[in-house]
PDB file of N, CA, C and O in Angstrom:
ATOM      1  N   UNK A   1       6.352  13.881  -9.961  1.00  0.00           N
ATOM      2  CA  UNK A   1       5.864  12.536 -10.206  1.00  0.00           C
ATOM      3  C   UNK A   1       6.144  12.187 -11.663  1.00  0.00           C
ATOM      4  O   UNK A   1       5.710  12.880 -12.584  1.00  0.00           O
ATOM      5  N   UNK A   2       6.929  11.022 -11.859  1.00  0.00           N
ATOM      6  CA  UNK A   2       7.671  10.848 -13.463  1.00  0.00           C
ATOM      7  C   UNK A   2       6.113  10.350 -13.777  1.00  0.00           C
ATOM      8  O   UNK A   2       5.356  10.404 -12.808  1.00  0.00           O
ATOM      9  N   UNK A   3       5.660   9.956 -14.807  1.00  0.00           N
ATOM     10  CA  UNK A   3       5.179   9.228 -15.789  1.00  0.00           C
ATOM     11  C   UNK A   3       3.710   8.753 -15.667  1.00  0.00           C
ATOM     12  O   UNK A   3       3.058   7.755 -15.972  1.00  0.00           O
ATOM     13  N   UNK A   4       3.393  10.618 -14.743  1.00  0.00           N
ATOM     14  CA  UNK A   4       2.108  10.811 -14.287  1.00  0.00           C
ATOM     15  C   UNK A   4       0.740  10.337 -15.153  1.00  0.00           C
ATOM     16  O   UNK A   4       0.838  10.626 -16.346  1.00  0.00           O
ATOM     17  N   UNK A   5      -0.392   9.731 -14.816  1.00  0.00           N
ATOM     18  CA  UNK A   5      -1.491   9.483 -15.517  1.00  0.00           C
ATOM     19  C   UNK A   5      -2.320   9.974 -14.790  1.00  0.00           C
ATOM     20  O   UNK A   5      -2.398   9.876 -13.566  1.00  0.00           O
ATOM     21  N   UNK A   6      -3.469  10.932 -16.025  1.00  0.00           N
ATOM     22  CA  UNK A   6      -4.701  11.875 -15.086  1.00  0.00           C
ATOM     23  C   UNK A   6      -5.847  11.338 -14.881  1.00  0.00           C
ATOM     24  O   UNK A   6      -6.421  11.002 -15.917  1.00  0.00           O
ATOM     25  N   UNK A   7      -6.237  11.191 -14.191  1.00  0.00           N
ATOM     26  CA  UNK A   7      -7.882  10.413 -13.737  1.00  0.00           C
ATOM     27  C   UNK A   7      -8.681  11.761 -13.917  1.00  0.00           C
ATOM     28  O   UNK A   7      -8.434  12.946 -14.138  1.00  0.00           O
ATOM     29  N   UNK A   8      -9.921  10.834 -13.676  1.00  0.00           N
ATOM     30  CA  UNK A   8     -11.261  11.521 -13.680  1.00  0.00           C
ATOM     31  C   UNK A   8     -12.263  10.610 -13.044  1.00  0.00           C
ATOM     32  O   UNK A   8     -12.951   9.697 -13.500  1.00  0.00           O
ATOM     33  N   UNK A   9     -12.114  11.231 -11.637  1.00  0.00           N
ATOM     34  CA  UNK A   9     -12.342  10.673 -10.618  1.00  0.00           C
ATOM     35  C   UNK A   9     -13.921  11.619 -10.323  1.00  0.00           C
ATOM     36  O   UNK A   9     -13.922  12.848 -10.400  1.00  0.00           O
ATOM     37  N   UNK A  10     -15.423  10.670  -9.925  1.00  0.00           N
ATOM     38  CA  UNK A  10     -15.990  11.498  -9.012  1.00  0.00           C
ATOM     39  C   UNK A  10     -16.847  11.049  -7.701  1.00  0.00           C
ATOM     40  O   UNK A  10     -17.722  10.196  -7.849  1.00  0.00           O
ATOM     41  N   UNK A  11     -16.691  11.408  -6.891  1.00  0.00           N
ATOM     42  CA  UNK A  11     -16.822  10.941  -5.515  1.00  0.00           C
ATOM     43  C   UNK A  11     -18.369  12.286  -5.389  1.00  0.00           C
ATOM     44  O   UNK A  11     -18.939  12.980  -6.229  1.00  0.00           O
ATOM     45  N   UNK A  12     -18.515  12.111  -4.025  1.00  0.00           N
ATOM     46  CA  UNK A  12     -20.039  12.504  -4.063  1.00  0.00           C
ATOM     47  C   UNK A  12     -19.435  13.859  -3.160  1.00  0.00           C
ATOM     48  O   UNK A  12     -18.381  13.641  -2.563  1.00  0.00           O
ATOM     49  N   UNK A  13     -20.127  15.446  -3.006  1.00  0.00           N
ATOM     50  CA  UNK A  13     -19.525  16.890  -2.573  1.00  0.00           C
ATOM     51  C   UNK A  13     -19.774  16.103  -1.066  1.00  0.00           C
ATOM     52  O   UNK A  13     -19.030  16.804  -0.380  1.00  0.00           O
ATOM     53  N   UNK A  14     -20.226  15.306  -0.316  1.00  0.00           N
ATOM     54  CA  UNK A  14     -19.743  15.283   0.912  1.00  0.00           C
ATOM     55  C   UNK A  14     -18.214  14.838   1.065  1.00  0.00           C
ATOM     56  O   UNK A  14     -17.551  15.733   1.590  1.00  0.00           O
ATOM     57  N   UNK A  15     -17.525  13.767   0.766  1.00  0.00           N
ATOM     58  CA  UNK A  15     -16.071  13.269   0.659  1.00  0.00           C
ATOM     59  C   UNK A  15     -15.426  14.296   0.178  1.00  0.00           C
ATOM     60  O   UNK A  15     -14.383  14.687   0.703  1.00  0.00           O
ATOM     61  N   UNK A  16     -16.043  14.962  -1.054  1.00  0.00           N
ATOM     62  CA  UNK A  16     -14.916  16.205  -1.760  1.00  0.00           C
ATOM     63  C   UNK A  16     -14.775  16.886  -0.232  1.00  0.00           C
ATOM     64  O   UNK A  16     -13.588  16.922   0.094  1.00  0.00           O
ATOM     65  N   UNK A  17     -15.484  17.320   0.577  1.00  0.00           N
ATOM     66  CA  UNK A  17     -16.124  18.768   1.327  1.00  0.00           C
ATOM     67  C   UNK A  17     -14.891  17.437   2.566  1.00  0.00           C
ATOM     68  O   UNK A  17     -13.775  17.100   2.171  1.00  0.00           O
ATOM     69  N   UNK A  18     -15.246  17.137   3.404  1.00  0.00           N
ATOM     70  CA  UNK A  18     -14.412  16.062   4.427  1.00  0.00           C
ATOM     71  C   UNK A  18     -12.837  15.731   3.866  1.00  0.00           C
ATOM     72  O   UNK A  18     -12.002  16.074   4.703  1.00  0.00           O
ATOM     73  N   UNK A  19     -12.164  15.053   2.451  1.00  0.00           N
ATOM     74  CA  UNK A  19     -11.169  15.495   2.173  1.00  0.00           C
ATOM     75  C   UNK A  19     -10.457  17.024   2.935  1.00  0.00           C
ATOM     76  O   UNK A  19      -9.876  17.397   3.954  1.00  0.00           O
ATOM     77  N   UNK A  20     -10.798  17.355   2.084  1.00  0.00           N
ATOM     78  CA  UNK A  20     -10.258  18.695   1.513  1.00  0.00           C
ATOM     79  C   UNK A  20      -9.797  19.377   3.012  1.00  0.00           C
ATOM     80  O   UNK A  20      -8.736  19.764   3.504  1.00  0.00           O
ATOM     81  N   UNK A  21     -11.088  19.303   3.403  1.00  0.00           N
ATOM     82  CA  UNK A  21     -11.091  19.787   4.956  1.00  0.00           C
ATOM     83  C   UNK A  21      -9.981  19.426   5.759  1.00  0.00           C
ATOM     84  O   UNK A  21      -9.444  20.247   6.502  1.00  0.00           O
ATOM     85  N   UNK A  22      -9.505  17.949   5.633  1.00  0.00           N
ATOM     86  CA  UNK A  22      -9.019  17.110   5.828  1.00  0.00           C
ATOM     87  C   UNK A  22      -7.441  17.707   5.849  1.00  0.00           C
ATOM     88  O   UNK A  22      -6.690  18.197   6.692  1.00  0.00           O
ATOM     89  N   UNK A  23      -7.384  17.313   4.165  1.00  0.00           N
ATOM     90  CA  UNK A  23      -5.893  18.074   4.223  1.00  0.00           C
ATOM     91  C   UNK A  23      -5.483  19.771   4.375  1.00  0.00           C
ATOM     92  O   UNK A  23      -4.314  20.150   4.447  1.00  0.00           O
ATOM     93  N   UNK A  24      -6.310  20.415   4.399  1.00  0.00           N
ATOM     94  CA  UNK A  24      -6.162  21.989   5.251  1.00  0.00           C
ATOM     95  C   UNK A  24      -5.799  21.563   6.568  1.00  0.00           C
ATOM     96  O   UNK A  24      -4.642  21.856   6.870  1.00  0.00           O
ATOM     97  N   UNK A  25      -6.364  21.043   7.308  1.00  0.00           N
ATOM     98  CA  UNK A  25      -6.238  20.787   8.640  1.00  0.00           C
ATOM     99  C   UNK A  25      -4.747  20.409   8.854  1.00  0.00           C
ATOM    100  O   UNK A  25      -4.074  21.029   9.678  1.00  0.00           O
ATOM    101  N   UNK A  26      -4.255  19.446   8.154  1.00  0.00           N
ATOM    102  CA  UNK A  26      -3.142  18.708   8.250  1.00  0.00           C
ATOM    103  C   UNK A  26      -1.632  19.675   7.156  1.00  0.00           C
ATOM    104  O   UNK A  26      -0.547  19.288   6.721  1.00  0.00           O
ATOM    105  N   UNK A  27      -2.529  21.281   7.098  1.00  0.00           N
ATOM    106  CA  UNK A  27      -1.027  21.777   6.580  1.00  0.00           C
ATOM    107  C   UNK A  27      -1.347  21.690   4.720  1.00  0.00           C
ATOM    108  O   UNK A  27      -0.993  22.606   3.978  1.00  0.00           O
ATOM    109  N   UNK A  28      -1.935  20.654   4.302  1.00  0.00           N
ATOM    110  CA  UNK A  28      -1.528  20.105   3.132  1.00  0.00           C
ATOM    111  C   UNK A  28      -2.469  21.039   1.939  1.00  0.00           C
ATOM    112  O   UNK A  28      -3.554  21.508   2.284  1.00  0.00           O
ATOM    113  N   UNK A  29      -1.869  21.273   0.354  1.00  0.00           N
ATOM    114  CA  UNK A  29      -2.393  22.318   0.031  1.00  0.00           C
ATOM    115  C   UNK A  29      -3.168  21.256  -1.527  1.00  0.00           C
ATOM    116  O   UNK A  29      -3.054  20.038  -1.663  1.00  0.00           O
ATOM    117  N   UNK A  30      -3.802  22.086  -2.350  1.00  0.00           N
ATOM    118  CA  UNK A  30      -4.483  21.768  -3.346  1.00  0.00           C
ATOM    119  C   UNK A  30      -3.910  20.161  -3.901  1.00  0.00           C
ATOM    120  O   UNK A  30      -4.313  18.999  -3.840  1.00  0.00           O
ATOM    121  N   UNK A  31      -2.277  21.189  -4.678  1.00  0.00           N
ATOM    122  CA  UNK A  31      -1.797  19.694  -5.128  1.00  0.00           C
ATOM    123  C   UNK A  31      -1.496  18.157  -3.897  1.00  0.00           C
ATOM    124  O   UNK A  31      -0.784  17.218  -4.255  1.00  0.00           O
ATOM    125  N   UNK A  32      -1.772  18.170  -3.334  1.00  0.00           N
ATOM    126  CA  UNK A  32      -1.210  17.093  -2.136  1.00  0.00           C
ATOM    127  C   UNK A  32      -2.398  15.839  -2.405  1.00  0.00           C
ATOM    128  O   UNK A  32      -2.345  14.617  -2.258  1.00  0.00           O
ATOM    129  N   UNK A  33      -3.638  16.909  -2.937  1.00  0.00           N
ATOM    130  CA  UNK A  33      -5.114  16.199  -3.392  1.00  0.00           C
ATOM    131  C   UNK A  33      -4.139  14.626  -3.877  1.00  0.00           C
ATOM    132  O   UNK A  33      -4.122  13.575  -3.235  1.00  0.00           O
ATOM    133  N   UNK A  34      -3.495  14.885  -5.024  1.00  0.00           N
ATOM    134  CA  UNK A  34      -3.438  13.554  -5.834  1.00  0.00           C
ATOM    135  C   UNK A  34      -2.183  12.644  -4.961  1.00  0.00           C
ATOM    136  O   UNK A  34      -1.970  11.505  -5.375  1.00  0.00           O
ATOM    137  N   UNK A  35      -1.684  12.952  -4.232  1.00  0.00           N
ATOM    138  CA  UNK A  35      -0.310  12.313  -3.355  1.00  0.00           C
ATOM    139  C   UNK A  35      -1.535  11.592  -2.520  1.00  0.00           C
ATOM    140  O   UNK A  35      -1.770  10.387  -2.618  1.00  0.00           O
ATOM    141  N   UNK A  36      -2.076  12.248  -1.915  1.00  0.00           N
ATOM    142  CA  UNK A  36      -3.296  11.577  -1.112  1.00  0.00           C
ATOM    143  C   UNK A  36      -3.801  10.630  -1.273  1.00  0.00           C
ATOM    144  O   UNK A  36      -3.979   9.764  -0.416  1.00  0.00           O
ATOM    145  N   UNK A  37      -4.182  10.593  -2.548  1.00  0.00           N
ATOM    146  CA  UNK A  37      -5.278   9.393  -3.719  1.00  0.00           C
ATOM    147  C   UNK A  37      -4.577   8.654  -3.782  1.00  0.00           C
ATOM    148  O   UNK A  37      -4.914   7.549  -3.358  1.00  0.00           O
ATOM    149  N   UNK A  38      -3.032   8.847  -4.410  1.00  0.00           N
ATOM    150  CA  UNK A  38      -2.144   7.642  -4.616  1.00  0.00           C
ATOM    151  C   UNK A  38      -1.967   7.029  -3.419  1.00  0.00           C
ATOM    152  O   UNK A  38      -2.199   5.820  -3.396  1.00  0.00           O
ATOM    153  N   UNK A  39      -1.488   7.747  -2.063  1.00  0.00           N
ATOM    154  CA  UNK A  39      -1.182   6.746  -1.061  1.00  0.00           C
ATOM    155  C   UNK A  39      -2.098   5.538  -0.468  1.00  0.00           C
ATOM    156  O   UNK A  39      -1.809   4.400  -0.097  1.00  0.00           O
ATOM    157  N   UNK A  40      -3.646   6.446  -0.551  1.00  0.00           N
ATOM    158  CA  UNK A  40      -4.738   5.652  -0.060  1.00  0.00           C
ATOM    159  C   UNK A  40      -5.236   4.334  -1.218  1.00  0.00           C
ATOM    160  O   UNK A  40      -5.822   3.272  -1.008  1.00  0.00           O
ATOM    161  N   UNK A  41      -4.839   4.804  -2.173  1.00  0.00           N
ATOM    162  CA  UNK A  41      -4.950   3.367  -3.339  1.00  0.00           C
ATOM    163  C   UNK A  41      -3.862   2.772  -2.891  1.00  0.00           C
ATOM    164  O   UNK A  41      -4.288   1.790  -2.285  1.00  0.00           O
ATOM    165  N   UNK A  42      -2.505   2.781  -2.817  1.00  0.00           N
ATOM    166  CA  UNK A  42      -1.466   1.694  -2.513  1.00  0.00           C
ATOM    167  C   UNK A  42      -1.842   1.504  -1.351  1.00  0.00           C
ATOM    168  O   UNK A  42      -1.650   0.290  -1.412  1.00  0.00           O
ATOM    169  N   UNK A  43      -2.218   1.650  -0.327  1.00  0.00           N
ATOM    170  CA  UNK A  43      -2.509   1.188   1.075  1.00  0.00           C
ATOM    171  C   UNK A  43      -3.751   0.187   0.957  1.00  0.00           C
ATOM    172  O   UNK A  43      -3.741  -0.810   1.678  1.00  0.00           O
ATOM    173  N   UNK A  44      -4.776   0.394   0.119  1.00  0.00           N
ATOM    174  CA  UNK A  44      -5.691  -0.252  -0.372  1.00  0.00           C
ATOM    175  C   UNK A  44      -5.905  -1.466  -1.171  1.00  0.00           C
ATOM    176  O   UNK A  44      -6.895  -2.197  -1.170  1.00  0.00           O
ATOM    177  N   UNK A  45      -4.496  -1.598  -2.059  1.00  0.00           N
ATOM    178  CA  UNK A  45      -3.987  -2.699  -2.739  1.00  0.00           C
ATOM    179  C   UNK A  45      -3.524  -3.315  -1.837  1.00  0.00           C
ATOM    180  O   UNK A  45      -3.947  -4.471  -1.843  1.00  0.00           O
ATOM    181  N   UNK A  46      -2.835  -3.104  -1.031  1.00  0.00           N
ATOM    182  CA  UNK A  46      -1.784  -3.763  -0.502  1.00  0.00           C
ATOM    183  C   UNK A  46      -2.809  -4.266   0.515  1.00  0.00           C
ATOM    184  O   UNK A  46      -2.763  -5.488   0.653  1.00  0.00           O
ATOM    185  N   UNK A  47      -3.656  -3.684   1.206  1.00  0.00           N
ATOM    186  CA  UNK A  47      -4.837  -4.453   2.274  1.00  0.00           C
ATOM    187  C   UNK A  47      -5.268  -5.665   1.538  1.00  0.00           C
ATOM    188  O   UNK A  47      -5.010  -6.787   1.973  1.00  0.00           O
ATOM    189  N   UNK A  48      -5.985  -5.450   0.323  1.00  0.00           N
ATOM    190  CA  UNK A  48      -6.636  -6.444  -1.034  1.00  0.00           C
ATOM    191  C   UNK A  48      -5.547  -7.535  -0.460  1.00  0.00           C
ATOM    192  O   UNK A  48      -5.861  -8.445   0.307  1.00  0.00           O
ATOM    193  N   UNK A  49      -4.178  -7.293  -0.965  1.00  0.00           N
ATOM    194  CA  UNK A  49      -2.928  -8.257  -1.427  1.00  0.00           C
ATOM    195  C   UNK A  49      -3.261  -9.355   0.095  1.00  0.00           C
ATOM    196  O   UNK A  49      -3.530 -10.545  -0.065  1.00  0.00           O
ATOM    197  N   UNK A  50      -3.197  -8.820   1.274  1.00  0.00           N
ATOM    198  CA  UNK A  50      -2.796  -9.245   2.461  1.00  0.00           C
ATOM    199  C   UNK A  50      -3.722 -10.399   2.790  1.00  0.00           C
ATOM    200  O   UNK A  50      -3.390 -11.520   3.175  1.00  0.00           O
ATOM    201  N   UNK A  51      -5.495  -9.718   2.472  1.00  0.00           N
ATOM    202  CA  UNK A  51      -6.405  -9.905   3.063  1.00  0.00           C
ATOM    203  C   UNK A  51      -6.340 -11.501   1.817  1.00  0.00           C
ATOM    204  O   UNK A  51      -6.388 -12.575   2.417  1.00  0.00           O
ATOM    205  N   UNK A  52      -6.271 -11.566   0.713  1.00  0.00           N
ATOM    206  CA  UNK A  52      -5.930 -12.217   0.106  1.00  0.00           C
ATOM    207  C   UNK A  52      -5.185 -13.381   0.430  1.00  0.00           C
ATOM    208  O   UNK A  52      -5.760 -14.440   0.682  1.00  0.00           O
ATOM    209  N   UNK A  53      -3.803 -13.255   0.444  1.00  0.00           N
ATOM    210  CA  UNK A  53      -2.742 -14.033   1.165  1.00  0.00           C
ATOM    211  C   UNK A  53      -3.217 -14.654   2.282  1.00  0.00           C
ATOM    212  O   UNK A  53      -3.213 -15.884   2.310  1.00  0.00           O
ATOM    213  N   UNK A  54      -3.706 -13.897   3.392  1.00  0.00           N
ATOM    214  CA  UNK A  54      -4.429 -14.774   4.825  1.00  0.00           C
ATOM    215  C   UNK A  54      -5.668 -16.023   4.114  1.00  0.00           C
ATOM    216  O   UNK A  54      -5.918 -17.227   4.166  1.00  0.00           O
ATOM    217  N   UNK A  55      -5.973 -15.242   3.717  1.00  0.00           N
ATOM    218  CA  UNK A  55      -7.268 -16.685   3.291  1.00  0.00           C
ATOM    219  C   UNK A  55      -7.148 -17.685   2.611  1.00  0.00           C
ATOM    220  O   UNK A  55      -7.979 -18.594   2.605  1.00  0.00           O
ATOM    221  N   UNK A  56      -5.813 -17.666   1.752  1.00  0.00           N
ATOM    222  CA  UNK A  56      -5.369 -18.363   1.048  1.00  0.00           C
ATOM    223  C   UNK A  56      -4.604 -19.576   1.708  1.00  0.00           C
ATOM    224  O   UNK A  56      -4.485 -20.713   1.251  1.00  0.00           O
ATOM    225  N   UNK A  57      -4.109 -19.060   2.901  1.00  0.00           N
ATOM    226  CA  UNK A  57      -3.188 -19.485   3.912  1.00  0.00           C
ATOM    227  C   UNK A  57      -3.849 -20.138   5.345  1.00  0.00           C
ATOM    228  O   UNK A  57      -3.298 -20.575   6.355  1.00  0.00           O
ATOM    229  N   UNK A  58      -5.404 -19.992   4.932  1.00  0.00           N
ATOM    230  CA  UNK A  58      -6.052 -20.393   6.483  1.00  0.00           C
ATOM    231  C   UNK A  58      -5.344 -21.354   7.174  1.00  0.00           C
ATOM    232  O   UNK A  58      -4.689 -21.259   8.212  1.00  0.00           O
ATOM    233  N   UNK A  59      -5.598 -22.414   6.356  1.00  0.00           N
ATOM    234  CA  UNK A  59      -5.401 -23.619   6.431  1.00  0.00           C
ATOM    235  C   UNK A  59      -4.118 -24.318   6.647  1.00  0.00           C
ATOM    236  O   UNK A  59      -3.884 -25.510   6.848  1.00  0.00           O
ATOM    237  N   UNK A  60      -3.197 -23.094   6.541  1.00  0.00           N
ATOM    238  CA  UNK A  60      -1.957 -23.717   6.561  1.00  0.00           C
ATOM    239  C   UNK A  60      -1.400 -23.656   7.795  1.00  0.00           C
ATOM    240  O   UNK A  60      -0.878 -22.562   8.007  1.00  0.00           O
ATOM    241  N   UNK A  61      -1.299 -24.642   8.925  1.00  0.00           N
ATOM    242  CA  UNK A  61      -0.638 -24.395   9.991  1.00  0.00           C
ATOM    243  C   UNK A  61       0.739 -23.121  10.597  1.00  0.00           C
ATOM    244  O   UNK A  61       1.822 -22.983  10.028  1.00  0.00           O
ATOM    245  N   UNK A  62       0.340 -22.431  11.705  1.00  0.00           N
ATOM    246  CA  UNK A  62       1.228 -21.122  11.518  1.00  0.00           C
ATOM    247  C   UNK A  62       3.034 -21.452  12.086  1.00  0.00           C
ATOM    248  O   UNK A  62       3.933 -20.651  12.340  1.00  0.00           O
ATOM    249  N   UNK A  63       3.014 -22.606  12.114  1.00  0.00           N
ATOM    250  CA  UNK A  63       4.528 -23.043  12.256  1.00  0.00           C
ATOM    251  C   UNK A  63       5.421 -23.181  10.960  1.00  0.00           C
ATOM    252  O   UNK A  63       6.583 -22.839  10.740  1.00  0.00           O
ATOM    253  N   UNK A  64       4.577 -23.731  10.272  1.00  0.00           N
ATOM    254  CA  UNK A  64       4.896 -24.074   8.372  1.00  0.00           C
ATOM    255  C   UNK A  64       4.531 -22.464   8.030  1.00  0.00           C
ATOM    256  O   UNK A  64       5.704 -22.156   7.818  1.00  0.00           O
ATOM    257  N   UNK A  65       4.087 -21.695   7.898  1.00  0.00           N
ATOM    258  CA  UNK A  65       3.993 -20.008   7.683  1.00  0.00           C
ATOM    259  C   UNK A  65       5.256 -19.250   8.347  1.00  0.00           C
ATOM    260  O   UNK A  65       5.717 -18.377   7.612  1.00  0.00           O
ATOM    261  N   UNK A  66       5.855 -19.397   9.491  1.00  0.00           N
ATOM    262  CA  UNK A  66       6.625 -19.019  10.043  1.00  0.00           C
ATOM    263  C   UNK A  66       8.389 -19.644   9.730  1.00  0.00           C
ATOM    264  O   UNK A  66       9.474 -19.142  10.023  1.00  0.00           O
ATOM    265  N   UNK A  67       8.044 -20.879   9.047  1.00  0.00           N
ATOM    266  CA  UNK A  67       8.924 -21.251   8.609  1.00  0.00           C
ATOM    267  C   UNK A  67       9.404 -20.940   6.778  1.00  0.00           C
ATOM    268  O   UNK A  67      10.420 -21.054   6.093  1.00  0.00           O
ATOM    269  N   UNK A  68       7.817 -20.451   6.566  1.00  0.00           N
ATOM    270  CA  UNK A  68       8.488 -20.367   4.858  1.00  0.00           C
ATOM    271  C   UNK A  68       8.950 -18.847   4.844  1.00  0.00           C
ATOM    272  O   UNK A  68       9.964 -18.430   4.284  1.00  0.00           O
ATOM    273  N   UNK A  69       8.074 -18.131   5.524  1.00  0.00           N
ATOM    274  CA  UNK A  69       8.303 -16.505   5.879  1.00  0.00           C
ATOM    275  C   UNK A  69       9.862 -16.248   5.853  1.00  0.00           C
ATOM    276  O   UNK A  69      10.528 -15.682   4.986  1.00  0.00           O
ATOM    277  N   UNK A  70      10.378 -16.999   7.409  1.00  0.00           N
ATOM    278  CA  UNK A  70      11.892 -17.354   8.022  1.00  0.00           C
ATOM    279  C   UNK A  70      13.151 -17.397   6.385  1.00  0.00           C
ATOM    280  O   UNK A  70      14.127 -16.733   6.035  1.00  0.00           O
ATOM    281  N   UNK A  71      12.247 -18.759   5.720  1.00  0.00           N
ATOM    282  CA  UNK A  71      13.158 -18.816   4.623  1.00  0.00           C
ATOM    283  C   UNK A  71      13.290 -17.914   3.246  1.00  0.00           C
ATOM    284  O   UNK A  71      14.149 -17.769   2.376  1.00  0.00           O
ATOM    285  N   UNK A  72      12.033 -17.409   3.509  1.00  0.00           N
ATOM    286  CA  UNK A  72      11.876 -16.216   2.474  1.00  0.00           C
ATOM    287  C   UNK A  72      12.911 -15.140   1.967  1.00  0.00           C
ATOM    288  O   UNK A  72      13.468 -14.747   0.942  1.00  0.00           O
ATOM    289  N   UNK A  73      12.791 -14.831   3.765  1.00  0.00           N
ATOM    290  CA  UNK A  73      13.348 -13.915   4.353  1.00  0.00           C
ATOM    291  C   UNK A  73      14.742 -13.884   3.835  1.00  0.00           C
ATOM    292  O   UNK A  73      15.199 -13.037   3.068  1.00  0.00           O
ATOM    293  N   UNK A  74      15.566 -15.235   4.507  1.00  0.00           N
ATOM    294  CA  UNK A  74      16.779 -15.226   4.647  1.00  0.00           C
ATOM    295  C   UNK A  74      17.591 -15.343   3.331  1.00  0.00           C
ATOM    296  O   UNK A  74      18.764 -14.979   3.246  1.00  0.00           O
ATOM    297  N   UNK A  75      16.786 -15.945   2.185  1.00  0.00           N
ATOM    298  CA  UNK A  75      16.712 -15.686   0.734  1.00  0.00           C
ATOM    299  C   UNK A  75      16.626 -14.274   0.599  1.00  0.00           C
ATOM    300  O   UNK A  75      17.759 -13.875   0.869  1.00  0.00           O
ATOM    301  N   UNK A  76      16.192 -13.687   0.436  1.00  0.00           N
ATOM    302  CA  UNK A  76      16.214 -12.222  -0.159  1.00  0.00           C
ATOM    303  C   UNK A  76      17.229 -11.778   0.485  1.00  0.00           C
ATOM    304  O   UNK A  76      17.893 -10.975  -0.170  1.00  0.00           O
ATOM    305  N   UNK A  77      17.805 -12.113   2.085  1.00  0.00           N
ATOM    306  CA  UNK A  77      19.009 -11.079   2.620  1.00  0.00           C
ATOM    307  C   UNK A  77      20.152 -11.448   2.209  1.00  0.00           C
ATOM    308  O   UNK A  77      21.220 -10.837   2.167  1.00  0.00           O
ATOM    309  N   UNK A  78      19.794 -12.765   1.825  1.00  0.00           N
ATOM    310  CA  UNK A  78      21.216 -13.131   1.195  1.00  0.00           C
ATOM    311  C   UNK A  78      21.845 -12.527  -0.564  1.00  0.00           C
ATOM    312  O   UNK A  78      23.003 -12.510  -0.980  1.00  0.00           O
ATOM    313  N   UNK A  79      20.799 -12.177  -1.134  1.00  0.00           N
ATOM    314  CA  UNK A  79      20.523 -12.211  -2.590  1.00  0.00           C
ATOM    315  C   UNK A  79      20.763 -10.885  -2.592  1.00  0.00           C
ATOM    316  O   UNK A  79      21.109 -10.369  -3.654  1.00  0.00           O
ATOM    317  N   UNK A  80      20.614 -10.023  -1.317  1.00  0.00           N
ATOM    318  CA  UNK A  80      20.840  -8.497  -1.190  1.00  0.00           C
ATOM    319  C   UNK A  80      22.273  -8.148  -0.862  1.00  0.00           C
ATOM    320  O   UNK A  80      23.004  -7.229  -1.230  1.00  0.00           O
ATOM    321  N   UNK A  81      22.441  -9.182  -0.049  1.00  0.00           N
ATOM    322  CA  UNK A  81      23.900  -9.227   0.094  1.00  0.00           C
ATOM    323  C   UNK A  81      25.152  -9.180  -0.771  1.00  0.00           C
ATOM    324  O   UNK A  81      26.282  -8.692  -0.776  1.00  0.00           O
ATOM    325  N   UNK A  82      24.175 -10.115  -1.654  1.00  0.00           N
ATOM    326  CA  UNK A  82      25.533 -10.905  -2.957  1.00  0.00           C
ATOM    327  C   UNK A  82      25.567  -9.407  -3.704  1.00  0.00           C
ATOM    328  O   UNK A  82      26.592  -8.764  -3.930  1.00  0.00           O
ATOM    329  N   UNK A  83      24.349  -9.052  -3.995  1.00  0.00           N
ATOM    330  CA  UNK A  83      24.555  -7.476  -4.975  1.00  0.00           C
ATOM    331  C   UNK A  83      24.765  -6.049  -4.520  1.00  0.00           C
ATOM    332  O   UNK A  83      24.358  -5.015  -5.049  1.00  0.00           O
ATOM    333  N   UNK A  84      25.630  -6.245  -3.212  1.00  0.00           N
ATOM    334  CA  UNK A  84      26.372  -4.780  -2.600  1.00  0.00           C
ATOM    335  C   UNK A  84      27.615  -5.507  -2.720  1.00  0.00           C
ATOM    336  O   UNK A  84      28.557  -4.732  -2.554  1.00  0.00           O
ATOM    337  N   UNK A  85      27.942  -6.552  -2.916  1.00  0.00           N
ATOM    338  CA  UNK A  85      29.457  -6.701  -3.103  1.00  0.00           C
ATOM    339  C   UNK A  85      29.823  -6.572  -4.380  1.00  0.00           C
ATOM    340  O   UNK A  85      31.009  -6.666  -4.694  1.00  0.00           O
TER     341      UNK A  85
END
């Protein structure tokens, strides 16, 4: 992990004790602890980001959503396009 930063994290010995357990079960050893943390924080942001975006968007009819999405879309594939040639 490049340009690692160390926390000091404390959660309560039941979660430590359920973790841990957790990743033994699943194969996974001491260090995997912090791969873990990171994934479940980016999965966690990214819920925030979403849950965000929807509410922001109630209101916006889902034909006009489906259409800016559509154009979003076809913008970035094109823009991906131009920079492999």
């Amino acid at each position: 992990m490049e340009n690692a930063v160390r926390w000091s994290l404390v959660v309560s010995k039941e979660t430590d004790v359920s973790l841990r357990t957790f990743l033994a079960q699943q194969g996974m050893r001491k260090g995997d602890l912090s791969k873990f943390v990171e994934e479940a924080v980016r999965w966690r942001v990214l819920d925030q980001a979403v849950a965000k975006a929807k509410a922001k968007n109630a209101h916006v009819p889902a034909a006009e959503l489906d259409a800016a999405i559509d154009e979003a879309v076809a913008a970035s594939r094109a823009e991906r396009l131009k920079r492999k040639k």
